[in-house]
C-alpha positions in Angstrom: -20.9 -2.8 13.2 -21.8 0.6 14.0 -21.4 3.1 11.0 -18.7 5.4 13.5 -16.6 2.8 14.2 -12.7 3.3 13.0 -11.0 2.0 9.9 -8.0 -0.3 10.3 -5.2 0.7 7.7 -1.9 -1.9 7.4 0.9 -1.3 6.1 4.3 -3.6 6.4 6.1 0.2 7.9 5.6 3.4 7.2 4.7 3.4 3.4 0.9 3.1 3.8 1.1 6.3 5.4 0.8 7.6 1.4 -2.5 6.1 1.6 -3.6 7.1 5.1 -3.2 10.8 3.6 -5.3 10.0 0.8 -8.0 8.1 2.6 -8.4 11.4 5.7 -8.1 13.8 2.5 -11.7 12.1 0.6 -13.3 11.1 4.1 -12.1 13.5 7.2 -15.2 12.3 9.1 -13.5 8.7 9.4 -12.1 7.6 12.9 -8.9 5.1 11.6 -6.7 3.0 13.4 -3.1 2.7 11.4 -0.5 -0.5 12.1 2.5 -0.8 10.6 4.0 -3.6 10.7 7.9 -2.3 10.9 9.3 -5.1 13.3 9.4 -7.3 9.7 9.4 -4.5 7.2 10.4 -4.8 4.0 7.6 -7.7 3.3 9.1 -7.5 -0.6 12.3 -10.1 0.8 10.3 -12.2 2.8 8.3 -15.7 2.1 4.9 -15.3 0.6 3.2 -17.5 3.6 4.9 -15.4 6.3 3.4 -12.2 4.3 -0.2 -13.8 4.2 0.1 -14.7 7.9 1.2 -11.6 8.9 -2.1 -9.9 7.0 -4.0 -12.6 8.9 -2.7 -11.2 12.5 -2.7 -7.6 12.0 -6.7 -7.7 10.0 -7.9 -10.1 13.4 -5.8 -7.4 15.8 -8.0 -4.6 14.4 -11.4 -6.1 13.9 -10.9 -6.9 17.7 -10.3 -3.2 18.4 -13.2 -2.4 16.6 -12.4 -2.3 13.2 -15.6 -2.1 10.5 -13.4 -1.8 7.4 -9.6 -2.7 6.5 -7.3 -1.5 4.1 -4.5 -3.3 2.9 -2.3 -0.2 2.1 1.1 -2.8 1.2 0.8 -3.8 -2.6 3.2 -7.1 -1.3 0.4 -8.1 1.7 -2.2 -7.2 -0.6 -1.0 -10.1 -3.7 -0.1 -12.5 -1.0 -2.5 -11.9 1.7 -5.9 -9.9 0.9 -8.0 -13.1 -0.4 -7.1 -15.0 3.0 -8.5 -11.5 4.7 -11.4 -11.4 2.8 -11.9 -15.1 3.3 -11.5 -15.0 8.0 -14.5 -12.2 7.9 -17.4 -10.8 6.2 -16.3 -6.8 6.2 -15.0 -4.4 3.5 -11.5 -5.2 2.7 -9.6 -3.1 0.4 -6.2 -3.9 -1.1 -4.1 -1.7 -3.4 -2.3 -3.1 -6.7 0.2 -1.4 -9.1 -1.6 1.0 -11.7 -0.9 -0.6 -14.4 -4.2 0.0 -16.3 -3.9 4.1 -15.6 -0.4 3.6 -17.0 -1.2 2.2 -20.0 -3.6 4.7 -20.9 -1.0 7.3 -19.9 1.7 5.8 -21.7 2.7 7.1 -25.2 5.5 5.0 -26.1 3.7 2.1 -25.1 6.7 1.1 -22.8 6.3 0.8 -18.9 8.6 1.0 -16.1 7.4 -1.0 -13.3 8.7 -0.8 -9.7 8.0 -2.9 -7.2 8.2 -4.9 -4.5 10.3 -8.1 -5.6 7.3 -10.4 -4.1 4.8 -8.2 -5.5 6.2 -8.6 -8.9 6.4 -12.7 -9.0 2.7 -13.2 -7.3 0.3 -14.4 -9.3 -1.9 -11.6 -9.1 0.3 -9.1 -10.8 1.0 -12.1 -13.7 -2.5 -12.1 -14.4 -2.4 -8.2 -14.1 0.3 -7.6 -16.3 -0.9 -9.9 -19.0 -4.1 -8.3 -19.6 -2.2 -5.2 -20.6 1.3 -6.8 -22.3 -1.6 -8.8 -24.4 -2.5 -5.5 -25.7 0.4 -4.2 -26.9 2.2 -2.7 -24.4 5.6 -3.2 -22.8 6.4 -3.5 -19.3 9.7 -3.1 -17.7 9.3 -4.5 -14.3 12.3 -4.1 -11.5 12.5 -5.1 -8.2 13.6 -1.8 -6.1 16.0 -3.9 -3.8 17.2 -1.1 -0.7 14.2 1.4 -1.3 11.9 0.4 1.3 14.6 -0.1 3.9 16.2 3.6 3.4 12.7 5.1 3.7 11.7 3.3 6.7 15.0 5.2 7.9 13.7 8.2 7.4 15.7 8.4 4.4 14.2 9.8 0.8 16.6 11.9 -1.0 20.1 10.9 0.5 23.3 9.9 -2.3 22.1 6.7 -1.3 18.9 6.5 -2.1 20.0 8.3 -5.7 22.2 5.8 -6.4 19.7 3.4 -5.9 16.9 5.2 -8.2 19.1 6.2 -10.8 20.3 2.0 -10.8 16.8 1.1 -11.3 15.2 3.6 -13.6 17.9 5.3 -15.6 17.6 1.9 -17.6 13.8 2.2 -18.1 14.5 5.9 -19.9 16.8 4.5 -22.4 14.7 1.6 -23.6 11.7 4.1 -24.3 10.0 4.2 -20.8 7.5 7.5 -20.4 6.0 6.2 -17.5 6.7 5.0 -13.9 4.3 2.8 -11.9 4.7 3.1 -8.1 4.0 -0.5 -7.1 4.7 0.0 -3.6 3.0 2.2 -1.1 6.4 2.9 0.3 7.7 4.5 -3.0 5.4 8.0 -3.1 7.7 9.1 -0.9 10.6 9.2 -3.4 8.4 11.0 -5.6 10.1 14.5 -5.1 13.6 12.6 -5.3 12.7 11.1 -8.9 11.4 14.3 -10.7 14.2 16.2 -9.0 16.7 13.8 -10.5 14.5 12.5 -14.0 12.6 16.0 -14.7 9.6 15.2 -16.8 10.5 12.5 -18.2 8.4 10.1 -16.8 4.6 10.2 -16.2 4.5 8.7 -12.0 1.8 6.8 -11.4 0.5 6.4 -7.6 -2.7 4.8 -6.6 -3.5 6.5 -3.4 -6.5 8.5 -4.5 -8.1 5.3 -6.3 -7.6 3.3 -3.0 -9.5 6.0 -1.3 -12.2 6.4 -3.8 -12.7 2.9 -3.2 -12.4 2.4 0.1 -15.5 5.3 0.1 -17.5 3.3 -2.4 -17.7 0.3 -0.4 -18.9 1.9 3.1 -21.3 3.3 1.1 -22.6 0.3 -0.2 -22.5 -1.8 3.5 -23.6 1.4 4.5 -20.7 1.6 6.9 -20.1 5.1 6.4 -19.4 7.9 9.6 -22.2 10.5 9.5 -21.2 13.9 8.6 -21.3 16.1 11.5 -20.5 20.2 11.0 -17.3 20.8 12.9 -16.4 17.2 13.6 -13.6 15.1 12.1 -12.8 11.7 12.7 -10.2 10.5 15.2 -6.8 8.8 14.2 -4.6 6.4 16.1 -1.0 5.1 15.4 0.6 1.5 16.1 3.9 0.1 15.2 5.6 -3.4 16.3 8.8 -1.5 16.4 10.5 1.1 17.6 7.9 4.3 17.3 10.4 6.8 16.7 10.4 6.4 12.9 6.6 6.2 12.4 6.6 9.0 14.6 9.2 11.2 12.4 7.1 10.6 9.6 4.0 11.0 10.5 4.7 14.2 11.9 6.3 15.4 8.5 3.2 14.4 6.8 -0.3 15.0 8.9 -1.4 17.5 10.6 -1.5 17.1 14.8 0.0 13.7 14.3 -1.3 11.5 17.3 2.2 9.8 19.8 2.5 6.4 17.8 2.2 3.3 20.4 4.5 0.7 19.8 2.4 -2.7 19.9 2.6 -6.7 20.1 0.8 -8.8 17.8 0.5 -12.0 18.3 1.3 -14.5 15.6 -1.3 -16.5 14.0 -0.7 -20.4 13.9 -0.1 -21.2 10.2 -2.7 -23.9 10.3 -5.6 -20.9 11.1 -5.7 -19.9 7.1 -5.4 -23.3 5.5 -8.1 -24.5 3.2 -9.0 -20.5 2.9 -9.5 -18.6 -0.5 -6.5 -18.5 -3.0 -5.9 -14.9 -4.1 -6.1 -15.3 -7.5 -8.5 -13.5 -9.6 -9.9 -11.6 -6.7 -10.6 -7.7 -8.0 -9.3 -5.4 -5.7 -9.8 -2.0 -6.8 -10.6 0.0 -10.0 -7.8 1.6 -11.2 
């Protein structure tokens, strides 16, 4: 695989745009290709082997287009679908996970809001997440954020709505102790602006965008994958959606500069048969928080 080939980024919508932004901020000289998946967004309500199959299409979609490196920018796809990934291809596949480790060591109360996905929060992976840390003293609050992910694929991050919704979910956290917030879903960033407007300081945020990036640079280093450096040169980026592009679109120009037109795209289903007998995810690392 050529070292200036592009990076595929997945996301189930628009929410892995958080981490496209982190990844182009630490490596600008990176050509990536960007899918999101909004035709069955939110992944959080649906069954764990649709989630896994849908990773499966979308990571065989981009290696055909060129791919050299995938990013799994979904916590949901990533606890249900990242080990089958790893398992179809040998290239550097990076998935994201709540930051529950950096929230522990920000934590002062020793309690932990968690919100997430609901299939994020009953995989396996984040059990055996979770445990490592509630075995050391801390306490985790973990809620499903029911609504959030389809008002932000709307466009929508700071309506009544969308307050409602936050002040439903967290307001709870606060009064049994919580200091700090983990993000556990590449969607929420976004609703980063609505939570300190609405919460102040009470609550140390925790978003793992940077780490995924950080990451995502150690290992092209290590396949030595990595785009050469060139003075005045930045890589390309291209946008795909199996929706309607409009929303991607919206968002994408609010967020990065000289946004690209997003393509709306087909991909194809993968027969359910094509990952049996592959990796289970558990115990997998994924990235250092």
């Amino acid at each position: 695989m050529p070292s200036n080939a592009p990076i595929g980024v997945f996301d189930s919508g628009l929410g892995g745009l958080s981490v496209l932004q982190a990844v182009r901020a630490l490596l600008p000289h990176e050509s990536l290709l960007y899918v999101a998946d909004s035709r069955y967004a939110p992944y959080g309500e649906r069954p764990d082997a649709f989630i896994e199959q849908r990773s499966l299409a979308i990571g065989r979609w981009l290696r055909e287009r060129g791919a050299k490196a995938f990013v799994v920018a979904c916590n949901t796809a990533t606890a249900h679908g990242v080990a089958t990934l790893r398992a179809d291809h040998a290239w550097p596949v990076v998935g994201v996970e709540p930051g529950i480790k950096p929230a522990a060591a920000a934590s002062r109360s020793g309690v932990i809001g968690v919100l997430a996905t609901a299939a994020t929060l009953r995989s396996a992976r984040f059990a055996d997440l979770l445990a490592r840390h509630t075995a050391q003293g801390q306490r985790f609050l973990c809620q499903p954020g029911h609504g959030l992910v389809e008002r932000i694929e709307a466009g929508d991050v700071d309506s009544p709505a969308v307050m409602r919704l936050l002040d439903k979910y967290i307001a709870p956290m606060i009064v049994q102790g919580a200091d700090t917030l983990v993000l556990g879903c590449t969607h929420y960033p976004f609703l980063i602006p609505a939570i300190q407007r609405h919460f102040g300081t009470a609550l140390t945020l925790i978003d793992t965008g940077a780490a995924i990036a950080r990451q995502l640079q150690r290992r092209l280093e290590a396949d030595d994958l990595g785009a050469p450096v060139l003075p005045g040169t930045g890589g390309s980026l291209a946008l795909f959606t199996t929706a309607n592009a409009n929303a991607l679109q919206t968002m994408a120009d609010r967020l990065l500069n000289a946004a690209p037109d997003v393509v709306t795209v087909e991909i194809a289903e993968t027969a359910p048969q094509a990952a049996a007998g592959l990796a289970s995810p558990a115990n997998l690392p994924i990235i250092p928080a």
